[in-house]
N, C-alpha and C positions, 0 to 999 in steps of 0.2 A: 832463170833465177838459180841456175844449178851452184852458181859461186858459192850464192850463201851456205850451203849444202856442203863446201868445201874444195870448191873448185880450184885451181891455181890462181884467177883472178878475184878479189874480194867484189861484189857489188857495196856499193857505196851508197848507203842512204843520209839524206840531209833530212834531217826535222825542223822546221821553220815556226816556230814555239810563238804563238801570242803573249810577252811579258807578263799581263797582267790577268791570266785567267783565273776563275773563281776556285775550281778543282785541282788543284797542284798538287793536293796529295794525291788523288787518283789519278793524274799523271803521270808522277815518279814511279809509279805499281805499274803501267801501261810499259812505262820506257823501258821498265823492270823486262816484264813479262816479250816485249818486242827484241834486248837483248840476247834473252835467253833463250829464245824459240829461234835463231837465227844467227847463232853462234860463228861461221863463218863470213857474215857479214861487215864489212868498214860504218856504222852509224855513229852520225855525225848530228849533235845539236847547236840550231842558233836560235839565239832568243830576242827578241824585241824591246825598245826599252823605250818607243815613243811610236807613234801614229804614222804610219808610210812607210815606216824603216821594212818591212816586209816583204817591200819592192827591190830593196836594194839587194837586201841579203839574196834573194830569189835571185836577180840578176848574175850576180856572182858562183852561185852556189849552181846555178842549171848548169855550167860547163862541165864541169867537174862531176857531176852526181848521175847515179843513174834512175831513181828515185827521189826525189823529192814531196816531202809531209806536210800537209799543211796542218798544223795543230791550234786551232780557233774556232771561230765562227766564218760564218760570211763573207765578211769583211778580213779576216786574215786570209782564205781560200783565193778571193778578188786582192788583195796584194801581190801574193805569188804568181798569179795568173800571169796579173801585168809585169813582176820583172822578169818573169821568163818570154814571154810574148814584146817586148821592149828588147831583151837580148837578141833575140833574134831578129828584129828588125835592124839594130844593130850589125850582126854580123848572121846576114841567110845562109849561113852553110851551116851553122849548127845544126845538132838533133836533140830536140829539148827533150830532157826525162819526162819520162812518165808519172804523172801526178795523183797522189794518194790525200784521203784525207782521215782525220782525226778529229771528230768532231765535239769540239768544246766550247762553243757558240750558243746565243740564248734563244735563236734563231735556226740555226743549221737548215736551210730552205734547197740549197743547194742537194746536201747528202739526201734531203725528201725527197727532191725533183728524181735523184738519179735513182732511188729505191735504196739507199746505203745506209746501215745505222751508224758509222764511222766510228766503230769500236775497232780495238788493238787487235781480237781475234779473228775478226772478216778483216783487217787487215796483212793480218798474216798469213793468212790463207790467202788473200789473193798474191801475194807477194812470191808464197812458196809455188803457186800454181803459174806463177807470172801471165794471169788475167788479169789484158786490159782491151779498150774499146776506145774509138776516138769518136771525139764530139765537137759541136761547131762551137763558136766562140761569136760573140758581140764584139763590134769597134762602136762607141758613141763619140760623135763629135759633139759638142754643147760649148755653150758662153760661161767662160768661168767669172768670177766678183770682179774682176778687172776689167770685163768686158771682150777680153780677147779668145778667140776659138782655143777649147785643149781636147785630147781625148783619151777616155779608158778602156778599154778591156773588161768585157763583162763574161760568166759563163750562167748565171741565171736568169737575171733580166733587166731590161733598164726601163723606172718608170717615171712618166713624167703627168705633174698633176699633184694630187691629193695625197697619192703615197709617197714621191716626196718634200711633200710640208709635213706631212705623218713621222718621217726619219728625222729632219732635221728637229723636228718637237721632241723625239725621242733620246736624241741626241745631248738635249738641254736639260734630262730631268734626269733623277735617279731611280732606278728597278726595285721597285718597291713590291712589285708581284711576280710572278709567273711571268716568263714571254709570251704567252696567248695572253692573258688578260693587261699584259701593260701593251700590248699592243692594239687592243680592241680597246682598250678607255684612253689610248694615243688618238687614234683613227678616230674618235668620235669626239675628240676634244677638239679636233683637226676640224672636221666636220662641220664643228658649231660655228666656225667661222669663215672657211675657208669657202669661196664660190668657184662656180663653175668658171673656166676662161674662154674667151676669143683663141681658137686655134686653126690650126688649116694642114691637113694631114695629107700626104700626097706620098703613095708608094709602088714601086715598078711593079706590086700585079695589078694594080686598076685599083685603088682606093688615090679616093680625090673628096675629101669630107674636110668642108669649115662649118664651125656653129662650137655654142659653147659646152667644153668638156671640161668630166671631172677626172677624167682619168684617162691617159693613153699608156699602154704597157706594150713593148715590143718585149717578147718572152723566150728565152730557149728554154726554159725548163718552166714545170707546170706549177709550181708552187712559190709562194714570197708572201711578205706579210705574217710573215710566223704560223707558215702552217695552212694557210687560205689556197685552194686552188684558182686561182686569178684566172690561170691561161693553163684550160682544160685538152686541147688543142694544142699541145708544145710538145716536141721533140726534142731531143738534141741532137739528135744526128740525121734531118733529112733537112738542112740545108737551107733553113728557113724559117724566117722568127714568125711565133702565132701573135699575132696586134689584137687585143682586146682593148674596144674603146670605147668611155663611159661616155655620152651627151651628158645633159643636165638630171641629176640625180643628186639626194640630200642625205640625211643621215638617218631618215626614216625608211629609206629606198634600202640603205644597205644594211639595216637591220633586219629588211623584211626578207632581203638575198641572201642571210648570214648564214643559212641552212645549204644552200645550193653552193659557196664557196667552201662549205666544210667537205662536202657529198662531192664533189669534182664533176658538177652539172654546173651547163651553158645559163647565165643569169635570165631571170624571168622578169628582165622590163623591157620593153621597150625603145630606151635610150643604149641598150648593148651592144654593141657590134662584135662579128669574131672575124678576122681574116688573115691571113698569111703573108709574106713577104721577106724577100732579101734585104729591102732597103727600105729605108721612110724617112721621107723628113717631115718635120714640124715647126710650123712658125707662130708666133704668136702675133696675133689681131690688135690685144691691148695692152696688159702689162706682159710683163715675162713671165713665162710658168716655171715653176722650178724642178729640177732634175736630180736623180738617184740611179745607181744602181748597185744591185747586193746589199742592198742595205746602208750604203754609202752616198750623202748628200753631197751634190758638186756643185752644181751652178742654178741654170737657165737656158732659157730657149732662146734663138734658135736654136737647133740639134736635128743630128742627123744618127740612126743606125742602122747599120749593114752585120747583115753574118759573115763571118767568113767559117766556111767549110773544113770539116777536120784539122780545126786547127790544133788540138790538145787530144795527147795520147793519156787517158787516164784509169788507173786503178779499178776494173770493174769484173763482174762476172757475165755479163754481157747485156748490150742493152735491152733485148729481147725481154728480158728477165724483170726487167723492170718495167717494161711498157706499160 
């Protein structure tokens, strides 16, 4: 990072701005305060002006950049992921920048998972100290509305089940509380209707479970759901997603568990399962179940997810630190 410092060569940072976030003046103070503590620096902003565009500008903006910001939530972080993980499927010889974030999400489950507050000044400091740390990355494959196979790029986790009919409900209402509590009266509205399904879970370390489930989470990072330790058992750098998966459980089950998903303890019923894994697939028995991840509703089942291993070089003081 010595450029910024006043090297011969500028490092070059891209900021990849959610159009529409709540905080913009504390923003422009942030961008303020990032210019000026890094005065030999090239920073560059792009801003968003519609849903996915995140991807695109990412895609473009990874060649060129030596850092790239993700300034959103979840869902802006998982934009950039995939069009820099897209570019280089595109063309494997690149070397994708190194990924920072800025957390202005109502959610930020991600920056929980890694131990990061995603403020300007822990980001400048790891900028100036040029600490970073690489972590595995999700591929999901799922049935999107047309019924034909797609897939995305996740780095916190992909779930399938109750948490995403919980997103997609979230999706349709407006934030009228807090993100924990519009989340926790999402989840239980979800609840009230929403049954367990026909699934059949099958993954390369020995899980081979059918019977009906409320929830299957393949996880790299330990937190989603705003703030819930779901997958207490998640890393992100040993190369292997933690699967937490619900049997049949209701809405009285998961209020009685709400104390152990805050406390980042193993849940106390019965129907929980905790196991590990590179890869999983899931089929479903009777209807489709629907799929999420980062916070991001996609499709349905069938769906498949694999880790892949160091895929993402990003912004951290190291993972140890956060374990």
């Amino acid at each position: 990072m010595s450029a910024a410092c006043g090297a011969r060569n500028p490092v070059k940072l891209t900021l990849i701005l959610k159009g529409n976030i709540t905080r913009r003046g504390h923003f422009e103070k942030s961008l303020a305060t990032l210019r000026n503590a890094l005065p030999g620096a090239y920073i560059s902003l792009l801003e968003t002006r519609r849903a996915g565009q995140a991807v695109e500008l990412a895609a473009r903006a990874c060649v060129e950049s030596d850092y790239l910001i993700a300034v959103g939530g979840d869902g802006t972080v998982n934009e950039v992921v995939n069009g820099c993980l897209r570019a280089q499927e595109q063309s494997p010889a690149i070397t994708l920048p190194a990924l920072g974030i800025l957390a202005y999400g109502s959610a930020n489950d991600l920056a929980r998972s890694l131990g990061l507050r995603g403020e300007v000044g822990e980001l400048i400091h790891l900028l100036l100290s040029q600490s970073t740390a690489r972590i595995d990355a999700g591929r999901l494959y799922y049935t999107d509305a047309d019924g034909t196979q797609a897939q995305r790029y996740f780095l916190n986790a992909a779930d399938i089940g109750v948490g995403a009919r919980t997103v997609e409900y979230l999706n349709r209402r407006p934030r009228l509380l807090g993100s924990n509590l519009h989340y926790l009266r999402s989840v239980l509205s979800t609840l009230a209707t929403y049954r367990p399904q026909e699934v059949h879970a099958v993954s390369d370390h020995g899980l081979d479970w059918c019977g009906k489930s409320l929830a299957v989470v393949a996880a790299n990072g330990r937190y989603l759901g705003s703030g819930l330790c779901v997958a207490p058992g998640a890393r992100l750098d040993d190369g292997l997603l933690a699967i937490t998966l619900v049997g049949e459980a209701d809405a009285a089950d998961f209020l009685r568990n709400l104390g152990y998903l805050r406390r980042g303890e193993l849940l106390n019923h019965p129907a929980a399962h905790y196991h590990h894994a590179a890869r999983l697939e899931i089929e479903h028995g009777g209807q489709p179940v629907p799929v999420e991840v980062d916070g991001e509703f996609l499709g349905h089942t069938p769906a498949c997810v694999e880790v892949i291993p160091a895929a993402v070089e990003i912004l951290h003081p190291g993972l140890e630190a956060s374990a």
